[in-house]
Every structure is written in C-alpha cells, then in structure tokens.
N, C-alpha and C positions, 0 to 999 in steps of 0.2 A: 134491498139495501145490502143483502151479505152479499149476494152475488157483485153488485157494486163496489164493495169494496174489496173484497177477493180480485175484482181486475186491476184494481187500483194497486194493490201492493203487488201482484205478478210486473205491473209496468215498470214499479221502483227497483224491484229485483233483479229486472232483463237487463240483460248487460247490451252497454250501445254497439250500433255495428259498426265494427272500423275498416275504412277502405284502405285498402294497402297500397301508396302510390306507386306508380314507380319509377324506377331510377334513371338517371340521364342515358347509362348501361342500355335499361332496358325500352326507353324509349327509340333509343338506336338501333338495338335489335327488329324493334318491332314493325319500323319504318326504314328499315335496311335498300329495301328496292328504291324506295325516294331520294333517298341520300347517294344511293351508290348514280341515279342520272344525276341530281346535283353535281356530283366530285367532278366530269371534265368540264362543267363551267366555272368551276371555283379554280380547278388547277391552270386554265386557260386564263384566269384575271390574275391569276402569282406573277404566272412565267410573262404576260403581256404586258403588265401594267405594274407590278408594284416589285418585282426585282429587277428591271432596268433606273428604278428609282434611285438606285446607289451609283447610278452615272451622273446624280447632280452635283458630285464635286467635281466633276469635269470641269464646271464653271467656276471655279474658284484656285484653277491649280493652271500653271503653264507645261500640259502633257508634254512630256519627252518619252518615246516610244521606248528607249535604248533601258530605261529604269521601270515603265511599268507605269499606272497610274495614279495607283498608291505611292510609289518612290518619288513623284514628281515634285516639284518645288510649289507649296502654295502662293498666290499672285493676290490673294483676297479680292477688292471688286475690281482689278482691274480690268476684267473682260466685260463690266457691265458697264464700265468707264467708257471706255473703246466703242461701244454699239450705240449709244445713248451721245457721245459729244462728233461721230460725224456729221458733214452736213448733211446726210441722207434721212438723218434720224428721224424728223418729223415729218418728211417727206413720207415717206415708206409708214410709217405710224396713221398720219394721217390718211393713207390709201387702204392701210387694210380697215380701220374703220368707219370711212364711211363705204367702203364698196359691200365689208358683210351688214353694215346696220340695212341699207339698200336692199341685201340679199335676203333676208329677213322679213319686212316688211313687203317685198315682193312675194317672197313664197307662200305668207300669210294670206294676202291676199288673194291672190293668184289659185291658192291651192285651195283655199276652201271654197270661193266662186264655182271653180270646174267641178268641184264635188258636188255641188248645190244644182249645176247642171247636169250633170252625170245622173242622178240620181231622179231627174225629171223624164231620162230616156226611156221609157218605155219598152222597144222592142229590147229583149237581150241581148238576140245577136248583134242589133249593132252598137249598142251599149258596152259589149265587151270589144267589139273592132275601137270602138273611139277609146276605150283604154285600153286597148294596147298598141295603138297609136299613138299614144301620148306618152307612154309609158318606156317605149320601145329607145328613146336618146339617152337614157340613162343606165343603159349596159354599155354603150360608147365610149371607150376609152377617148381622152383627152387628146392624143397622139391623132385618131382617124378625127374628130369633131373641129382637130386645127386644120387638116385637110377641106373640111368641107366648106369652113369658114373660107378659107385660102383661096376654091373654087366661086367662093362669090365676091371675095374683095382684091383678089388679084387685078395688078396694074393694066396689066396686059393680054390675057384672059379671065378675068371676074365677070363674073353673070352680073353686076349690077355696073360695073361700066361700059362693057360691049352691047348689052339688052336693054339697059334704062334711060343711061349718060349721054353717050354720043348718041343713040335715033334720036333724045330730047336735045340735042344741042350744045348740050355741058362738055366742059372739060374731064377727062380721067380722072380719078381722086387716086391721091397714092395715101390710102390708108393706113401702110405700114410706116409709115413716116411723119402723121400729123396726128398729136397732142389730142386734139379737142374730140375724135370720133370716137375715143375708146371707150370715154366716159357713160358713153348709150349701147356700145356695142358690149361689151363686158357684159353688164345684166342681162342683158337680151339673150347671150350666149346661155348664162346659167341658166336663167329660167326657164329656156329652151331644153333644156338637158337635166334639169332636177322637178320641174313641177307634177311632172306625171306621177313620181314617187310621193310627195304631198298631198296632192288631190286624191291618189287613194286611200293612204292612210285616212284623210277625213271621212272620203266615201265609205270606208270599212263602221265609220264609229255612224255615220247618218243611217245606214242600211240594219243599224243596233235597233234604232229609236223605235219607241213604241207608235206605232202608227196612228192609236185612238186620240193621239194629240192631233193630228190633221185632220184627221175624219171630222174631231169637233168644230178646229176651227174651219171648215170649208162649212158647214152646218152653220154657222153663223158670219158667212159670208165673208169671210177673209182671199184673201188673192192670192195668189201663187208670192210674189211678192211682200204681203205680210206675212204668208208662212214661214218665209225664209226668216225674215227679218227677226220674227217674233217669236218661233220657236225651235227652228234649226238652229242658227247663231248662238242663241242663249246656252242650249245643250251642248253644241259642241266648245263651250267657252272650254271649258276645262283641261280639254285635248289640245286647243288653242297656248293657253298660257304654259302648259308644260313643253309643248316644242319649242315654245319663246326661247324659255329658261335655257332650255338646252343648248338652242341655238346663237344662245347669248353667252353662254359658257365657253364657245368657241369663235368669240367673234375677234379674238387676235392673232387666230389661223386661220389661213386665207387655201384654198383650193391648189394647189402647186401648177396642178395641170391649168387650171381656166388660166392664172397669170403668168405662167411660160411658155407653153406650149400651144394658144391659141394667136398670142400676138406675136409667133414663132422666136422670141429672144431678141427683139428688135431694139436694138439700143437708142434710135429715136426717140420712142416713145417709153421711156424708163419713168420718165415724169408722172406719167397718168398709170403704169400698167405693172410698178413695183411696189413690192409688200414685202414684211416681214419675211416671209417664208421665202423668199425668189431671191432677196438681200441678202440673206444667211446663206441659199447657196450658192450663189454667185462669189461671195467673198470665202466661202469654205475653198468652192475650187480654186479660187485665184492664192490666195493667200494658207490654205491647208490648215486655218484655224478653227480645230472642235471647241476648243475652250470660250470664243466667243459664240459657235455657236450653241454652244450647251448655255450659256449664258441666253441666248437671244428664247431659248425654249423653256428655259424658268419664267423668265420675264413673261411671257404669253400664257402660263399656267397660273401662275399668283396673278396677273388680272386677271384672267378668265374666273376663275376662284372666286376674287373680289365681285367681279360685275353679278354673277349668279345670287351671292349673297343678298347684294343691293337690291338687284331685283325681285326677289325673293319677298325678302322684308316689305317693299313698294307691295306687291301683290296681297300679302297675309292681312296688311293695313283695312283693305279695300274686301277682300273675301279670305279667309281665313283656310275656310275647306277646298279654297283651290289653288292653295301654295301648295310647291313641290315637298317643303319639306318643314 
C-alpha cells in the first residue's frame, strides 16, 4: 500500500506535458515546398479570373476611350436595357439554352456509355487505339472541324450530296441556307468533337473501382448488363452529378467556335444557329459596343451562379454527400 501510494502522489506532483503548437509562421515554414507549388495556381486564378473582375462596371458606364474607364459617364442599366428589349433577345436566349441543356445531356449519356464500353475491351492495344480515336477530334480546332463539316455538306461538292443524294435520286440540300438541319447537325458536331474527352474522364474513375464488386456479382450470376446498371452507374453517380453542376454552371455560354465558325457565319440560318455569345460579337463588331457587351457577360455569370445554386440544392435534397457543395 506504501508503494501504492507513493505512485499516487508522484502522479499528483508530475507536471502535465504540454505540446507546444505551432504557429501559422511555422506551419509555413514547415510546409514551404507545398505552398511555394501552390503560389502559380493561386497567382494564375488572381491575374485570370478575379482581377479582370473590375471590368464589370464596363456594364454600367457608356466607355469613351478619350477619358479612360473610370472617367466615363455612368448609363446605369442601360446596356442591360438594350440586350434584353431587342427582338433577338429571346431568340438568341432561347438557342443557347436549349442547345447547352441538349449538350449536357448528350455528353452524359454518350460519355459514360462509351466508358462502360471501353472498359469491356479487353485487348489493350486496341483499347487504347479506340481511345484515341475518339479522343483525337477534340485537339481540332473549330476553324479545321468547319472545314470538314463544309467537305460534307457543301452544295456543290459535299460528300453527302454527290455520294448519297443524287445516286439516290434526291435533290441537292443547300444546308447552309435551311433553318430546320442545324438543329440535329449542331449536336452531332459537338458530340463528335467533345465525347472522347468525357468518356475518359469516366473510364479513369471506372478503371478506380474495386473489381471484388464484379467478381461478386458475376458469382451470382449477374450480366454484363446488370453490372453496369447495378454497380458501375451507381459508383460513378458522383462523378456524374459533379460535371452536371458544372456543366450547368455554364449553360449561358455557348461554344463560340461550334456556333460561328462551323455554320461558317451564314446569315440564313441566324434563327437556329445564334446565341448569346455569337450575338454579343456580331453586334461588338458592327456597333463597337463593350458596354453592352460587358453587360451581355454579367448577365451569363449571375445566371450561370444562380442555375448551380438551384441545382445544387435539388441534388443535396435527394443525396447530401453528393452535392458539390
């Protein structure tokens, strides 16, 4: 019992150990190599993204070059007046949203399908030939991709009215001049030229999975077809809903190149193949107005803002852990 209490009171008397944190100083120090790769992604989102942000009273001023930006006469919403009561207004609104919601929904589908294939191929080498086959239309600039389009829908030389139309009988189509083709050609264009980019990203997160999920279910006699359905899908939901979001983030900027430069600036078809973006510069060059177009590129960032929000909240409702935010 002496020696019992003899420990006892040595415990009372030790003094506690105190860890000595440390400071914001020296947590910087310590982790100096991390932060200094950090600093050109930080300094590359200043100079990219949040000090061009003081061009948004562009939209609120009527620029006179001769005084400077800041000296300029403010116009309050006039230039969001001017964008908003053309007739174009809804026209051009209405094209870029349903062509990106389309776009969307298309790449969704589209890309995680070919990843669900992709990842059924077997051999490698031709696994890797069929992606980068697919892969290979999205270093294409817009400039060669209207060419090629051009080389198949030309009046006069297009592969599809010298090769399909006339042997079958048909008249010519003059596609650059009729409304109603652009609306199937458009998507067709995109997904031709961005899904390769999709389908890998998916196939990167499929090639993650741990495989004892299929082993089991082939083991209790599942198909190719319920694997996908039943355990690829599910997994990849998460990767799924976050490119939504994103992609919903920018659904009031539309592609510049796919809507000018593949239907080569054909004023025919302005009906079906103008958006926002192509409207702002069409009227920048005719008319030399920044101020409505700085206006036109607030207007696309407050909804694009808004829409993420919306969606956001919709998804958190429904799965919580697989909101963005």
């Amino acid at each position: 019992m002496n020696q019992e209490a003899a420990l006892s009171a040595l415990d009372k008397t030790a003094k506690p150990v105190v860890r000595k944190k440390h400071s914001g100083l020296n947590n910087i120090l310590k982790y100096k190599v991390l932060y200094f790769m950090f600093l050109p992604g930080v300094l590359f989102l200043i100079v990219n993204n949040y000090i061009p942000m003081f061009g948004f009273i562009i939209a609120f001023k009527n620029v006179n070059y001769t005084v400077g930006i800041l000296n300029s006469p403010w116009v309050g919403w006039t230039n969001f007046r001017f964008l908003f009561q053309t007739a174009d207004a809804w026209i051009i609104t209405r094209n870029t949203l349903l062509y990106n919601g389309l776009f969307i929904v298309l790449n969704l589908i589209l890309g995680v399908g070919l990843a669900i294939l992709f990842n059924e191929v077997k051999s490698k080498l031709m696994g890797k030939l069929y992606q980068s086959m697919i892969f290979l239309p999205y270093f294409l600039s817009f400039i060669v991709i209207g060419y090629i389009v051009l080389a198949f829908l030309g009046e006069e030389t297009g592969f599809i009215n010298k090769a399909i139309l006339e042997p079958l009988g048909f008249q010519p189509a003059d596609w650059y001049s009729n409304n109603k083709f652009w609306p199937y050609i458009l998507p067709i264009v995109n997904s031709w030229k961005n899904i390769g980019y999709f389908s890998l990203i998916y196939l990167a997160a499929i090639i993650g999975f741990d495989s004892e999920y299929y082993e089991a279910a082939r083991i209790d006699g599942a198909s190719r077809w319920q694997q996908a359905r039943y355990i690829t899908v599910p997994m990849l939901a998460p990767l799924m809903i976050i490119t939504t979001l994103l992609a919903v983030g920018r659904i009031f900027y539309s592609d510049f190149g796919l809507f000018f430069q593949v239907p080569l600036n054909s004023g025919a078809i302005y009906p079906t193949t103008n958006v926002i973006d192509t409207y702002v510069y069409r009227t920048f060059l005719v008319n030399g107005d920044v101020g409505m177009s700085s206006a036109a590129g607030i207007y696309q960032a407050v909804v694009g803002m808004i829409l993420v929000l919306i969606t956001n909240n919709l998804v958190k409702k429904y799965s919580r852990e697989n909101a963005l935010f």
